[in-house]
N, C-alpha and C positions, 0 to 999 in steps of 0.2 A: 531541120529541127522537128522534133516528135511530140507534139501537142497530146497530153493525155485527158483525155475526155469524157465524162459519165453518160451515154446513152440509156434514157430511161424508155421505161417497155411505156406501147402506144395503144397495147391493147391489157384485160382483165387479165386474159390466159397468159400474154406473158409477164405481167404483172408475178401471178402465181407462180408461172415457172422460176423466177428466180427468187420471191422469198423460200424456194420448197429447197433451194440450193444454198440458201444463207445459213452461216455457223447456227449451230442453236446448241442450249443449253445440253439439251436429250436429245441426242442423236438420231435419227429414223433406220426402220433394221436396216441393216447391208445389203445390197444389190450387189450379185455375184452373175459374172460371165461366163458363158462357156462358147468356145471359140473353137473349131476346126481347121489344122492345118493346112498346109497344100496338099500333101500327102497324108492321106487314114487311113488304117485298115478298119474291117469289119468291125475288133474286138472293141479298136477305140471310140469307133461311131457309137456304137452302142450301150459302152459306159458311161462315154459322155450324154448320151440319150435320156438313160438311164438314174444317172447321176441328176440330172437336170431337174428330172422330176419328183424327186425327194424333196428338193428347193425350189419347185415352179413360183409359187407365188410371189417369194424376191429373187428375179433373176430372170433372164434376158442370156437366147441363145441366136447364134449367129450359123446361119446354116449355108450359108457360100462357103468356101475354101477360103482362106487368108495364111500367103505366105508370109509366116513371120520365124524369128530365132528369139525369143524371148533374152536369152542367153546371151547373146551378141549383140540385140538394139535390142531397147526397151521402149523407146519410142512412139512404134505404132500401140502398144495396149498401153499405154498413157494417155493418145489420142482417141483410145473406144471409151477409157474408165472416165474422159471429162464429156463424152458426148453422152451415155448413159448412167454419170453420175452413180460409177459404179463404186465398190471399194475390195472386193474379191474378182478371180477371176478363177479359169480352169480353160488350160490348153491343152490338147488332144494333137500326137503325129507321130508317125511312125517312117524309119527308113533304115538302110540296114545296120546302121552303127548303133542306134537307139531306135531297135522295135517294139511296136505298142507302147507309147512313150504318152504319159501326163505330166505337165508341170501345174502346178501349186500357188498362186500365188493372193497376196493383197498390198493395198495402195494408199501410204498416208499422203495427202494435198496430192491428190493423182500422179502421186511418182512412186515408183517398186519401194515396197518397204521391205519383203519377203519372199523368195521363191524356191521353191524345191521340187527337182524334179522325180519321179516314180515309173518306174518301169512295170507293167503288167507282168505277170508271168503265169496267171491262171483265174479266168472271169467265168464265170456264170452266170447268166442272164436270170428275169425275174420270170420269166416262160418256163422256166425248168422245175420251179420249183413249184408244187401244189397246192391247194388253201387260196385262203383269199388275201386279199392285200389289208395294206393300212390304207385310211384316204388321203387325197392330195391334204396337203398344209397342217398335217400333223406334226405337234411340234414334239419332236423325238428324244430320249434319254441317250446319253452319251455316257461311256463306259469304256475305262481305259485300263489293261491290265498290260503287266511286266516294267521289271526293272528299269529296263532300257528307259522307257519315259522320264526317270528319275533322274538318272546319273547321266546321260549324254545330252551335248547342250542342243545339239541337232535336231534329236528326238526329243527333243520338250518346246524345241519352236514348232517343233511338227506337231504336237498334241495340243499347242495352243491354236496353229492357222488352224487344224481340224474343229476344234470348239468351235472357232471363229466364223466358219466356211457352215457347219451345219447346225448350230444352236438354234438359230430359230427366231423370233418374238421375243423381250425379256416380260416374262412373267410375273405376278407376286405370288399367284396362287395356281396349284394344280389338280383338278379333281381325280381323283383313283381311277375313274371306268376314262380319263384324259390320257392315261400313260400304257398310248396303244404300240409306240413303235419305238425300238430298243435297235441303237447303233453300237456295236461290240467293236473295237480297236485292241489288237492285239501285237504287242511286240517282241519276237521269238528267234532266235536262230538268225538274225541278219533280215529277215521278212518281216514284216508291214499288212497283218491279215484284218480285212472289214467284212463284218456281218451284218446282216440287218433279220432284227426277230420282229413277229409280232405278238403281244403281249395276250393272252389267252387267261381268263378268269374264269376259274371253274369251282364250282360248288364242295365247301371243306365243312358244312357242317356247324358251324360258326361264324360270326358274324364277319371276319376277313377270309375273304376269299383263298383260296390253293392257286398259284400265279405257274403257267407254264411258259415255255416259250417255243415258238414256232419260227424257224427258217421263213424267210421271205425273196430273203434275195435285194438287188443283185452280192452277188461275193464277188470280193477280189483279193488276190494276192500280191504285195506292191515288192518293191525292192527301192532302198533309197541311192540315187543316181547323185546327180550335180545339185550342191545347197550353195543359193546366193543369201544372207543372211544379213540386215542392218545392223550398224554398227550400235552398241551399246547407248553411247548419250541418242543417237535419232529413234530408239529400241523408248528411250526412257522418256525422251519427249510425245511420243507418239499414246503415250498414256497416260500422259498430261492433262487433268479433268479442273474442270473450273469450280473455284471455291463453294461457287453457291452449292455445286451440286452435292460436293460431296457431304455425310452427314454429320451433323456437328453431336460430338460429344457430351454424354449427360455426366453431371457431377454426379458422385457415390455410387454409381451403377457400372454393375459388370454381369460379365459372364461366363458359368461354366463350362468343363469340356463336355456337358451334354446340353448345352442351350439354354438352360433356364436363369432365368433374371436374377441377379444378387442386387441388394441395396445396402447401404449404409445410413443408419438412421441416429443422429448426433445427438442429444440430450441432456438435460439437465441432472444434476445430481438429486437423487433422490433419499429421502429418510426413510429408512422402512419401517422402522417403530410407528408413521405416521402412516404408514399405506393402509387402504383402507382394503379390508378381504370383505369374501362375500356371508352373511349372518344365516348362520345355520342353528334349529333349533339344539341340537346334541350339545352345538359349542354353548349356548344359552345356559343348557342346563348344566355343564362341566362349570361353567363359569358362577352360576351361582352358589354350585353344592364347593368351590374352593372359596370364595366370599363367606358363608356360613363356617366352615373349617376355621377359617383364621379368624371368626367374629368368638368361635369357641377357644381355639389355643390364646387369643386373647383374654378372653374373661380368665381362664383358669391362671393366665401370668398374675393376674389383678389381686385373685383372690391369695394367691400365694404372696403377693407382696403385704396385703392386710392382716394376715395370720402373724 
């Protein structure tokens, strides 16, 4: 018999450590992993290097070898995503069936919600390219173009784990000289192309700036491989937000297609014979000189009736 039991923490720190683990309303960003297979090559090492560092500040790499098959057991990164309380991850291996190989993935209740895997087929490193960088923990613009994202169901879970994998912090507000690094997502011909620019503000003469944009690096070239993909209701459960949070709706207000506030304002019926306008001298004097008018067409009825 299996007595189930609440062991409470005997110290502050673990105290903390598991309220920092308990459901909460607002989520804390994503903690994403990056994992190296048994077998890498060069290109993978280095994207995943690379890659890590665009998201250093949430995320957690593992720099041993770990033989895994994502694809076959999911297991062991269900075992790393509850020890590092992660919810993305990024695996890295190469061999000769699938060389230069990434897969993709995130974790609702630390089990695969998502995976897909990406084949390399042309990397760049950020060495190659000149200028200077963005800095760590820039929270960077995402930018998606082509059809594909649209119309295939694949490529729209892939442009959502991409949001998911590098958005960042949620913000309310973001200042102009803030929107320094610009991630380009392009879907073309069967390939999966990633840019990274950085945002250049150069002097137009007026008070908004002439915005260029500069290569930074790394690029890659992906190809989409093997997609393990959640089924529709665990797809729909997994974005399942609690009441409180979401925002309750104002009576009479809306919105148009370019953002600004409509109202609806209910009111009483009004007389406009009683409405009261604003007293201007001209109306004064109009208003006297037809008073006098009719004080004359009056008299002259009067005396015509005396006659």
């Amino acid at each position: 018999m299996v007595l189930q039991r609440i062991v409470k923490p005997k110290t502050q720190q673990g105290k903390r450590f598991l309220e920092k683990r308990e459901p909460k309303l607002v989520e804390n960003d994503k903690q994403a992993m990056f994992i190296k297979g048994g077998n890498t090559s060069s290109v993978v090492s280095q994207a995943l290097k690379e890659l890590y560092v665009l998201k250093k500040q949430n995320s957690v790499t593992y720099k041993r070898k770990n033989i895994l098959r994502p694809f076959e057991d999911e297991t062991p990164l269900e075992f790393f995503a509850k020890k590092t309380d992660a919810s993305l991850f990024m695996f890295g291996s190469h061999n000769k069936k699938r060389p230069n190989n990434l897969v993709l993935g995130r974790f609702f209740d630390f089990h695969i919600l998502d995976m897909i895997e990406l084949g390399i087929d042309k990397f760049v490193s950020q060495a190659e390219f000149p200028g200077g960088k963005c800095p760590e923990g820039t929270k960077p613009c995402l930018m998606f173009a082509g059809e594909t994202f649209e119309q295939d169901v694949e490529y729209q879970r892939l442009k959502n784990l991409l949001i998911d994998f590098f958005r960042g912090p949620v913000v309310s507000q973001v200042r102009l000289a803030g929107l320094e690094h610009v991630i380009m997502v392009t879907a073309t011909e069967g390939k999966i192309l990633i840019r990274n620019y950085r945002v250049l503000l150069k002097k137009s003469g007026s008070r908004t700036p002439r915005i260029e944009l500069e290569e930074i690096g790394p690029s890659l070239d992906l190809t989409l491989r093997r997609v393990k993909l959640a089924s529709d209701d665990l797809y729909k459960r997994s974005l399942k937000q609690p009441k409180t949070v979401k925002p309750r709706k104002k009576k009479n207000v809306s919105h148009d297609a370019f953002g600004s506030k409509l109202g609806n304002i209910h009111m009483q019926k009004q007389s406009l014979d009683k409405l009261q306008t604003r007293k201007m001298k001209g109306l004064k004097a109009q208003k006297r000189k037809s008073q006098s008018e009719a004080r004359q067409s009056s008299a002259k009825r009067s005396k015509g009736v005396d006659t």
